[in-house]
Backbone as JSON, one array per atom type, in Angstrom:
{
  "sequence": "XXXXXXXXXXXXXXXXXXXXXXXXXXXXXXXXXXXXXXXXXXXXXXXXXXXXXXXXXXXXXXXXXXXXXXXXXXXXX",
  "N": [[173.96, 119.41, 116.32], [171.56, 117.78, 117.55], [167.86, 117.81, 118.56], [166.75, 115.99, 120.11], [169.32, 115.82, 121.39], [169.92, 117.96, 122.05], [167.96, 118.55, 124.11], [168.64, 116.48, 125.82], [170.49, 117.22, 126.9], [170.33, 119.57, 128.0], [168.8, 119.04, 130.21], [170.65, 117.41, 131.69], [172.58, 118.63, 132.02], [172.32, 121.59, 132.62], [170.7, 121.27, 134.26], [170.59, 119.72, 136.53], [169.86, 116.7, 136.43], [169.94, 113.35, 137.09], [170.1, 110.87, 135.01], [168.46, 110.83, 131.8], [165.8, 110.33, 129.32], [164.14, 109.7, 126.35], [161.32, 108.98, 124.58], [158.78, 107.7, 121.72], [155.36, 108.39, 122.13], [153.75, 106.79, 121.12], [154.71, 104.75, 122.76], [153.44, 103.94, 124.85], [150.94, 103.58, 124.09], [149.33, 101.42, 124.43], [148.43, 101.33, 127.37], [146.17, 101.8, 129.89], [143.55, 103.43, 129.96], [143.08, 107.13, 130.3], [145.98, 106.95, 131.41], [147.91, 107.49, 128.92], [149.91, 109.21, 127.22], [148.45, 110.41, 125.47], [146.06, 111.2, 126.57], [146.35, 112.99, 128.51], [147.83, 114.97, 127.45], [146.9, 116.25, 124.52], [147.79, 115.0, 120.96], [150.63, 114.9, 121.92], [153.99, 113.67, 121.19], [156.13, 112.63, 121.78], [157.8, 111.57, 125.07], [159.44, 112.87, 128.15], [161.33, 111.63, 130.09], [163.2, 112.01, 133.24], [165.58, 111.63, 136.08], [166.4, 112.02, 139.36], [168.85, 110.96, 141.54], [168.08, 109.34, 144.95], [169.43, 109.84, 147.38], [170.82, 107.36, 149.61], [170.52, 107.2, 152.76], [167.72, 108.65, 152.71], [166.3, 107.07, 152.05], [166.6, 104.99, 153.67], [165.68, 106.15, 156.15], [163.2, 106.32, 155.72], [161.95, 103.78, 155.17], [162.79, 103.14, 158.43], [161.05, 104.58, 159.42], [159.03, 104.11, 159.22], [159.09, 101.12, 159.64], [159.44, 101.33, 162.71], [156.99, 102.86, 163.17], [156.25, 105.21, 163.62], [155.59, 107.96, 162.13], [156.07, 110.48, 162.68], [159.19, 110.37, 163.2], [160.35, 110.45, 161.28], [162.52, 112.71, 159.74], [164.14, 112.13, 162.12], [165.86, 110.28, 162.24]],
  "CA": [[173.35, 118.76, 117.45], [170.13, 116.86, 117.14], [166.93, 118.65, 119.35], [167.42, 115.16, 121.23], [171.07, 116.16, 122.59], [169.73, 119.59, 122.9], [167.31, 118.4, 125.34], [168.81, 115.64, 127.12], [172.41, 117.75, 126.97], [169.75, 120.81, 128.81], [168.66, 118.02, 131.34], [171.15, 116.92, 132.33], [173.76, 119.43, 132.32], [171.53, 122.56, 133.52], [169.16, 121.2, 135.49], [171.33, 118.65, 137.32], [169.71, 115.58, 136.43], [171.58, 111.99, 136.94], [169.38, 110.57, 133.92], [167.0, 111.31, 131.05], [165.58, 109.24, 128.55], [163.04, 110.05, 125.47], [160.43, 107.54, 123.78], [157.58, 107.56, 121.4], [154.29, 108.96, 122.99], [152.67, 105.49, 120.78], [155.18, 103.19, 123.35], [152.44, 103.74, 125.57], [149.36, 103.11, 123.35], [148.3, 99.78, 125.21], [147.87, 101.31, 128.41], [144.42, 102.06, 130.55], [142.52, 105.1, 129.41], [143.88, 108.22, 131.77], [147.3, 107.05, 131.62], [148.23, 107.29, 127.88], [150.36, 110.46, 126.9], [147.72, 111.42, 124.66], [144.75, 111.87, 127.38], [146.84, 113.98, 129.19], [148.34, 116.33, 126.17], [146.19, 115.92, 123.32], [148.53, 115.37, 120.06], [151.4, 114.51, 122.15], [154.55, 113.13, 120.37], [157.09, 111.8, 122.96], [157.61, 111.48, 126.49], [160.43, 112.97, 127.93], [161.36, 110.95, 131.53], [164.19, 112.41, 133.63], [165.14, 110.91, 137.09], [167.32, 112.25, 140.12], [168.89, 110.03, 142.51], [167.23, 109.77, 146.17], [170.61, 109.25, 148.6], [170.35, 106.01, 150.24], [170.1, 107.96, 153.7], [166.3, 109.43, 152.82], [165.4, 105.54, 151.58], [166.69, 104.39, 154.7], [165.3, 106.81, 157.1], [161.64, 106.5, 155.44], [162.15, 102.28, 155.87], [163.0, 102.62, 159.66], [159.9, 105.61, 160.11], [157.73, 102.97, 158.76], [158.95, 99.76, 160.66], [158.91, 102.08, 164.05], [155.43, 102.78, 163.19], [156.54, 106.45, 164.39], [155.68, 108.99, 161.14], [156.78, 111.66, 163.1], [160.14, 110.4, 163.6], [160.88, 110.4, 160.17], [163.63, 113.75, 160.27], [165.18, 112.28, 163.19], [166.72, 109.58, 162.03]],
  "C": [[171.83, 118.68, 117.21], [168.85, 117.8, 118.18], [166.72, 117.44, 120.56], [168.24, 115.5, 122.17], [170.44, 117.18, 123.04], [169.01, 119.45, 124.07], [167.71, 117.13, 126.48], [170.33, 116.78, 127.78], [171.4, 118.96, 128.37], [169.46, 120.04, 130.13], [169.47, 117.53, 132.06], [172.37, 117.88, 133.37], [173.74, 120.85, 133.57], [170.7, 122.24, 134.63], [169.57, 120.18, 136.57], [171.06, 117.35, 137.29], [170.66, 114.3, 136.42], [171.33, 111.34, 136.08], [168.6, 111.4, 132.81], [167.0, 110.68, 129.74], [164.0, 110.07, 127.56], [162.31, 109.35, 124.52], [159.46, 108.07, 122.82], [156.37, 107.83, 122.02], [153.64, 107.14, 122.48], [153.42, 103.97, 121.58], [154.02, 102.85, 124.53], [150.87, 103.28, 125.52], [148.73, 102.15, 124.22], [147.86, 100.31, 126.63], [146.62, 101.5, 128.55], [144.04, 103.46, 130.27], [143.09, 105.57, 130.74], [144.99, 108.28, 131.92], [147.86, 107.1, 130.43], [148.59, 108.64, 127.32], [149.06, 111.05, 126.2], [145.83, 111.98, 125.5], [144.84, 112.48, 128.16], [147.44, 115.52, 128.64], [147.95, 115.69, 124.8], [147.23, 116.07, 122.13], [150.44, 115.12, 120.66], [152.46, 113.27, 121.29], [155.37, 112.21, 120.86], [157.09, 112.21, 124.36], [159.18, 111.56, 126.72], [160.56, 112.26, 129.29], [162.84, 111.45, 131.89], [164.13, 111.9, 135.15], [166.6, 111.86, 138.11], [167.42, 111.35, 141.2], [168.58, 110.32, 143.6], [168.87, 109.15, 146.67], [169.98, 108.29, 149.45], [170.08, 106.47, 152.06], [168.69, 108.4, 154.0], [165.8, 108.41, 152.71], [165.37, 104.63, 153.23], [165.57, 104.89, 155.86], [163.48, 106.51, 156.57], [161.2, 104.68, 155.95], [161.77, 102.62, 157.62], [161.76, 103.83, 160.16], [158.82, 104.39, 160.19], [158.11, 101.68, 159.36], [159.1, 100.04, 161.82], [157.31, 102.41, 163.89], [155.67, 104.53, 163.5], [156.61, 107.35, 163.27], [156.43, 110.0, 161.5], [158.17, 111.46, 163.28], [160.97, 110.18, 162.22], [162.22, 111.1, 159.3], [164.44, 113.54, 161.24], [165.98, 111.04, 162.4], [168.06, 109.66, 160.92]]
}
């Protein structure tokens, strides 16, 4: 097993993730100074990105806080 598997297999499996994905630190080269793996971890090699799904319930409820205008009512719904 590759140090790839090992770490997406650890991501996914242990840690509960519903994704995870691993790139090149130089796919980012073109961006804006500050956002470019390597001005954040000097010598950086890849970027590891892992994602958990938000239940359509918390997407909803944040929608209808915000077209009530009512922040606080954001837990009730």
């Amino acid at each position: 097993m590759t140090n790839t598997e090992k770490i997406k297999d650890y991501v996914l499996n242990r840690l509960g993730m519903d994704a995870v994905g691993i790139a090149p630190a130089s796919a980012l080269a073109d961006e804006p100074a500050g956002k470019r793996p390597e001005d954040i971890l000097p010598g950086a090699k890849s970027i590891i990105v892992f994602l958990r799904r938000i239940p359509d319930g918390a997407v909803q409820a944040a929608f209808r806080a915000k077209e009530d205008g009512n922040a606080d009512a954001f837990s009730a719904y």
